[in-house]
C-alpha positions as CSV (number, residue, x, y, z in Angstrom):
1,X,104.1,89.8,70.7
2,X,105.6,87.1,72.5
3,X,103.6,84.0,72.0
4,X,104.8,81.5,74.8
5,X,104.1,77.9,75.7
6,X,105.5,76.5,79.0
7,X,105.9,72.7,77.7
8,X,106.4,70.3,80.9
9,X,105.5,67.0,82.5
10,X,102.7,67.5,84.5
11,X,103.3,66.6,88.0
12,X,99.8,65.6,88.9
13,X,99.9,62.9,86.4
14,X,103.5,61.6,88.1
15,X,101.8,61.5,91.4
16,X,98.5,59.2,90.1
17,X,101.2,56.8,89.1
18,X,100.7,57.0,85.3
19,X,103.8,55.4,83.6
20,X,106.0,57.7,80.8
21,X,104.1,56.9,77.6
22,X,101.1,57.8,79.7
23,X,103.1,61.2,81.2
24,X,104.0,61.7,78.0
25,X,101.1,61.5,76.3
26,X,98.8,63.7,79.2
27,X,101.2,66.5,79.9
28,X,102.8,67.1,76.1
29,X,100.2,65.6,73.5
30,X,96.8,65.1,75.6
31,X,93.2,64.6,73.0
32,X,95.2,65.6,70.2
33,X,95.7,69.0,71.1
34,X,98.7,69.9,72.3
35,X,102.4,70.3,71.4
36,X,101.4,69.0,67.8
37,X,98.0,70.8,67.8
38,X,100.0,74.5,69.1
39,X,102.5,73.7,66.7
40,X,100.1,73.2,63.4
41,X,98.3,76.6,64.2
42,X,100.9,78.7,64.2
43,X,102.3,77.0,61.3
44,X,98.9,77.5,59.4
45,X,98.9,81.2,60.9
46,X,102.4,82.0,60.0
47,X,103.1,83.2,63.6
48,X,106.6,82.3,65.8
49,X,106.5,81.0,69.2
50,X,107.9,80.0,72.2
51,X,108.4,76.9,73.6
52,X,109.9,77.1,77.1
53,X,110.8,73.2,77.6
54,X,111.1,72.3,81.1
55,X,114.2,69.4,80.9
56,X,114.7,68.6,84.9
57,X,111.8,65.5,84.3
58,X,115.3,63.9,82.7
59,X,116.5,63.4,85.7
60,X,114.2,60.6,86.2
61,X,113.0,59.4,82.7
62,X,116.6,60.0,81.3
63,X,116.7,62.1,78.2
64,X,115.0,60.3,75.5
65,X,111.3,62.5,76.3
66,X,113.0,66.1,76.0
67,X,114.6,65.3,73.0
68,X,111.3,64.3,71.7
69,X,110.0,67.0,72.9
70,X,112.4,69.9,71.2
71,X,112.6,67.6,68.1
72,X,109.5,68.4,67.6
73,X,109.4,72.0,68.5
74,X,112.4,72.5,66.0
75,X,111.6,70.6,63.1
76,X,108.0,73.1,63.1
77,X,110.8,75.4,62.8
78,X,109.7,77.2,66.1
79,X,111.7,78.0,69.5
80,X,112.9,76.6,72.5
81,X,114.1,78.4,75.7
82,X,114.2,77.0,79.5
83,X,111.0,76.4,81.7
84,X,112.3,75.1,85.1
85,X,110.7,73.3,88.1
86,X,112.6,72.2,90.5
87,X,110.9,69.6,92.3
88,X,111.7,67.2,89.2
89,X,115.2,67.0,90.9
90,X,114.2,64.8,94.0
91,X,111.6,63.1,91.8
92,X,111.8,59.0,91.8
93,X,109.9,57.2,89.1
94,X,107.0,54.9,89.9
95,X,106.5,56.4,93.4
96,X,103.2,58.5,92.9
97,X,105.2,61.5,93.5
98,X,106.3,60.9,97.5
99,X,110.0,62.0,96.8
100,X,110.7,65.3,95.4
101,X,112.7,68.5,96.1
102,X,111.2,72.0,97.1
103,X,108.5,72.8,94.6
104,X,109.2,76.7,94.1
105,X,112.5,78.3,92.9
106,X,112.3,81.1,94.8
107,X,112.9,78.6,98.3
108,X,116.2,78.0,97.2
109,X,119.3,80.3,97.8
110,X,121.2,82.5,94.9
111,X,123.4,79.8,94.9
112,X,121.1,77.2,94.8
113,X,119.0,78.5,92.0
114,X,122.3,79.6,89.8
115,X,123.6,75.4,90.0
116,X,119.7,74.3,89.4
117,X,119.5,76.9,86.0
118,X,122.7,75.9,85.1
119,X,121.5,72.1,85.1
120,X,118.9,72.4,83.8
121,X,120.2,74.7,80.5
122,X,123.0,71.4,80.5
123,X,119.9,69.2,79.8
124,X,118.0,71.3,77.6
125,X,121.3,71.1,74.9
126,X,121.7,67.4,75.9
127,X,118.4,67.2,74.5
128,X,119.3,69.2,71.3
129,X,118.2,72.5,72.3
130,X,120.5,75.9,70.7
131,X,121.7,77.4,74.2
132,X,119.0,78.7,75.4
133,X,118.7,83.2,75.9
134,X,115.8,83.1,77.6
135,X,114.1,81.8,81.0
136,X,110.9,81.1,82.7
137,X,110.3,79.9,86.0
138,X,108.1,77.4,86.4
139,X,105.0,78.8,88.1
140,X,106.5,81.9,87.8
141,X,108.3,81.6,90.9
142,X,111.4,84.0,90.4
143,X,112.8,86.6,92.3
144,X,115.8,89.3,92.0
145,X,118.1,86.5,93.2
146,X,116.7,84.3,89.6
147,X,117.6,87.3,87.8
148,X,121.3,88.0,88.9
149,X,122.2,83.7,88.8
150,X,120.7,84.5,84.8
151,X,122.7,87.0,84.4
152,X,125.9,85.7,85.7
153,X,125.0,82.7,83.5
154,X,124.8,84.2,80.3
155,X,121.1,84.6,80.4
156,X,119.8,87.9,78.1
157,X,115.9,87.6,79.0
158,X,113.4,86.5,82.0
159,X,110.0,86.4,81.3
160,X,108.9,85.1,85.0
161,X,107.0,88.1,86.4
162,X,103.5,87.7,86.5
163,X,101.6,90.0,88.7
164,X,98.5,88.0,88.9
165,X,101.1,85.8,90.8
166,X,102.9,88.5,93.1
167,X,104.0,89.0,95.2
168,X,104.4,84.7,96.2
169,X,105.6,82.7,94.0
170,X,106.2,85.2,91.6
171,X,108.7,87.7,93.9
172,X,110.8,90.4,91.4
173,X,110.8,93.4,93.5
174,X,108.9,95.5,90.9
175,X,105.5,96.4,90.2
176,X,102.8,94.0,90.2
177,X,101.2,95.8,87.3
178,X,104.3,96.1,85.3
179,X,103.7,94.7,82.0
180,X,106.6,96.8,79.8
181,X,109.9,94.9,79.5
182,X,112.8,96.6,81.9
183,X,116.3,96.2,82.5
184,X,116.8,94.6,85.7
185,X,120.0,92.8,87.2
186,X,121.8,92.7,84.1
187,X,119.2,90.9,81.9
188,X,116.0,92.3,80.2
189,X,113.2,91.2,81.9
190,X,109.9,90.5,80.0
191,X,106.8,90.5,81.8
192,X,103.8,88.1,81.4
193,X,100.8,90.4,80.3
194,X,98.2,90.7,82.6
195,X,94.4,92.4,82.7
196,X,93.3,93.7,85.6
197,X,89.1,91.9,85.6
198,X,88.1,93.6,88.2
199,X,89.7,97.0,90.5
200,X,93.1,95.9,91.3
201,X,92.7,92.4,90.6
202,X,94.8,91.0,87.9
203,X,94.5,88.0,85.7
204,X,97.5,86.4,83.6
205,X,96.8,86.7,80.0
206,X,96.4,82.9,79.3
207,X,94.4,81.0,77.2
208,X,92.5,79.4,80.1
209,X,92.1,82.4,82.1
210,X,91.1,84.8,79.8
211,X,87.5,84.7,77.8
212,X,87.6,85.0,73.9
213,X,86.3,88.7,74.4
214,X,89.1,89.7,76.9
215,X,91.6,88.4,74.9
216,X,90.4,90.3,71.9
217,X,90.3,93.5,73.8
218,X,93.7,92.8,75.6
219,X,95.0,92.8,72.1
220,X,93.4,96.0,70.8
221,X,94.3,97.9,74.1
222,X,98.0,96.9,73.5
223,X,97.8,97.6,69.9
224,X,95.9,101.0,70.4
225,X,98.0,102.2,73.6
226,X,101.3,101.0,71.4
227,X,102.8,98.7,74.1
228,X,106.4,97.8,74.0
229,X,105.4,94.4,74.6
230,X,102.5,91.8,75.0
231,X,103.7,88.6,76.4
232,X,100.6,85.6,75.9
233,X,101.2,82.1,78.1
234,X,99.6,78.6,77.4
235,X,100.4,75.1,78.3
236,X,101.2,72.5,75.7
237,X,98.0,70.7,78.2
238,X,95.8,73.2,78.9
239,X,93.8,72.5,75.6
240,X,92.3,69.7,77.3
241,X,90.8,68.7,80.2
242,X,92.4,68.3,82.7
243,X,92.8,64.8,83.6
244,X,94.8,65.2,79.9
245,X,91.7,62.7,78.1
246,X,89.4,64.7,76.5
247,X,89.9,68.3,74.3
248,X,88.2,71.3,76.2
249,X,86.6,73.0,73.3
250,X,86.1,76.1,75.2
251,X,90.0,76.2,75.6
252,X,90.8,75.6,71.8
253,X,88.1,78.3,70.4
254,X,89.7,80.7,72.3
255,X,93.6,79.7,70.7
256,X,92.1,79.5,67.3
257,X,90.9,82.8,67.5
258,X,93.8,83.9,69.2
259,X,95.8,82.9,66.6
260,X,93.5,84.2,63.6
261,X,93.6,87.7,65.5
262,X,97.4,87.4,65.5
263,X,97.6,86.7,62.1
264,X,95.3,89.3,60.9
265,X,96.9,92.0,63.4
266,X,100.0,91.0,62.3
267,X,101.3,94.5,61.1
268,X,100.2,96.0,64.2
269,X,100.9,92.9,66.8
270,X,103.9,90.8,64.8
271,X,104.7,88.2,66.7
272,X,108.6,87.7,67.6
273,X,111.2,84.6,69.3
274,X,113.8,86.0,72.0
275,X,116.4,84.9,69.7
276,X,115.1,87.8,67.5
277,X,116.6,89.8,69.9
278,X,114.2,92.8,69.2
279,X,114.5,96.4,69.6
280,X,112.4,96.5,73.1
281,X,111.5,100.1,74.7
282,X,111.9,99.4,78.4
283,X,110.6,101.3,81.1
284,X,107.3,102.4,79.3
285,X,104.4,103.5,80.6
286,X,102.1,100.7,79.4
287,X,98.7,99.6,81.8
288,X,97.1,96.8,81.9
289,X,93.4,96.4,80.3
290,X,91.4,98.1,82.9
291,X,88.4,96.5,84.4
292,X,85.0,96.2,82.4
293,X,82.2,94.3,84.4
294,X,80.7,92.7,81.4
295,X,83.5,91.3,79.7
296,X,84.3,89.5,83.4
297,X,80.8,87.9,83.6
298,X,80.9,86.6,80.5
299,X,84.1,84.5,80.9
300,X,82.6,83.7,83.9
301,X,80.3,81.9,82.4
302,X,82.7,80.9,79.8
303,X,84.8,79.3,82.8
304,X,81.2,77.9,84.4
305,X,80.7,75.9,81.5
306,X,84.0,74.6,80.8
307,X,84.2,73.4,84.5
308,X,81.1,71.9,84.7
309,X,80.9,70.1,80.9
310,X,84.3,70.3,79.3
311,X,86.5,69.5,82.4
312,X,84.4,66.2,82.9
313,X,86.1,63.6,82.1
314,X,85.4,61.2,78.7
């Protein structure tokens, strides 16, 4: 079980002009239930995690806010690895968001994407980080040409394909339901987990996409069906709503059970940092959660409510 947070600066709040406490404060710690909050519950649940820390908002607001940031990630005693999204790079504070560089990884060359990685890994260790292993793009925008600058850098894992997200942003040439880890361009790449809610139609297994129910029986389909790997996303701000001002309680039931089910499952599903290094299989034959019209309703309804009363704002 990979258990993986993609911690960033949210560029919606850059763009409404909010200053850095404020940027700080909505994208990393919104309602009191973010970093801190993910942090405490897998402390109290005795599960590891992973933070991919997205550093490129440096080159704006200098240094000071990542270092905060994987401060606190490693004093919980938990994991950093590199989250990247480039548009940070062009970024110019106090503009509401008018300057910025291409938005998607995948619209810049091989040799584009190796010097922005590269960066980026610079400022992540600037920061205090262990060099990092491991690498997520942000919105899962990676392709085969991500994977060989990785590789060439010393990278030993991807986690970037998504195929909820395939084949644009997220563009490795394999399988969109390919869930299993593989060998691919010299690294070992780790798929995000997906369910597939209704015939082929996938949904990334995240804590605001999925319904308590699904997650519980993407767990036990994985745990039953003895998959090499189930890798779990969330957002150090997707616990709240999204203006970042108010918790979404619909959002936080679901990671408390989550993280109950973990740590009650924990023989079966043990939860596991990339600097592990674990014994993967790759190339197995592991499926998604099939379809099952009930279960989608119901976090239909789950999502109804949470849009219409959670998501409004205090």
């Amino acid at each position: 079980m990979f258990l993986t947070t993609d911690t960033e600066f949210m560029w919606r709040h850059h763009a409404e002009g909010h200053d850095l406490a404020t940027l700080y404060e909505r994208s990393i710690e919104p309602a009191g239930v973010g970093l801190c909050f993910h942090l405490e519950m897998l402390m109290r649940h005795r599960l590891k995690g992973t933070f991919f820390v997205d550093p490129m908002p440096a080159m704006v607001f200098g240094l000071d806010p990542i270092r905060r940031i994987v401060d606190t990630v490693l004093g919980a005693g938990q994991e950093v690895q590199l989250h990247l999204h480039p548009n940070w790079a062009g970024a110019v504070a106090g503009d509401r968001g008018a300057a910025h560089a291409r938005f998607e990884l995948v619209d810049y060359s091989e040799a584009e994407q190796h010097d922005l990685i590269a960066g980026a890994a610079e400022l992540l260790t600037a920061a205090g980080a262990p060099q990092p292993l491991a690498f997520r793009a942000g919105s899962y925008a990676a392709n085969d040409a991500t994977l060989r600058a990785l590789a060439a850098l010393g990278f030993d894992y991807d986690s970037s394909h998504n195929g909820a997200e395939a084949p644009w942003p997220s563009g490795i040439g394999v399988c969109a339901q390919q869930i299993a880890p593989l060998r691919r361009h010299g690294l070992t790449e780790i798929p995000v987990s997906v369910i597939e809610d209704r015939p082929d139609s996938l949904r990334t297994f995240q804590v605001c996409a999925l319904s308590s129910g699904e997650i519980r029986a993407a767990l036990e389909h994985a745990a039953v069906e003895r998959h090499a790997a189930v890798t779990i996303v969330s957002h150090s701000f997707e616990l709240a709503n999204r203006g970042g001002t108010r918790i979404n309680n619909t959002h936080v039931r679901r990671f408390e059970m989550l993280c109950a089910l973990l740590d009650e499952w924990r023989e079966a599903l043990p939860t596991a940092w990339f600097s592990d290094r674990p014994n993967l299989a790759t190339n197995a034959a592991d499926v998604p959660l099939g379809p099952n019209a009930l279960r989608t309703r119901w976090r239909q309804a789950e999502q109804l409510w949470s849009n219409m009363v959670e998501e409004r704002a205090a």
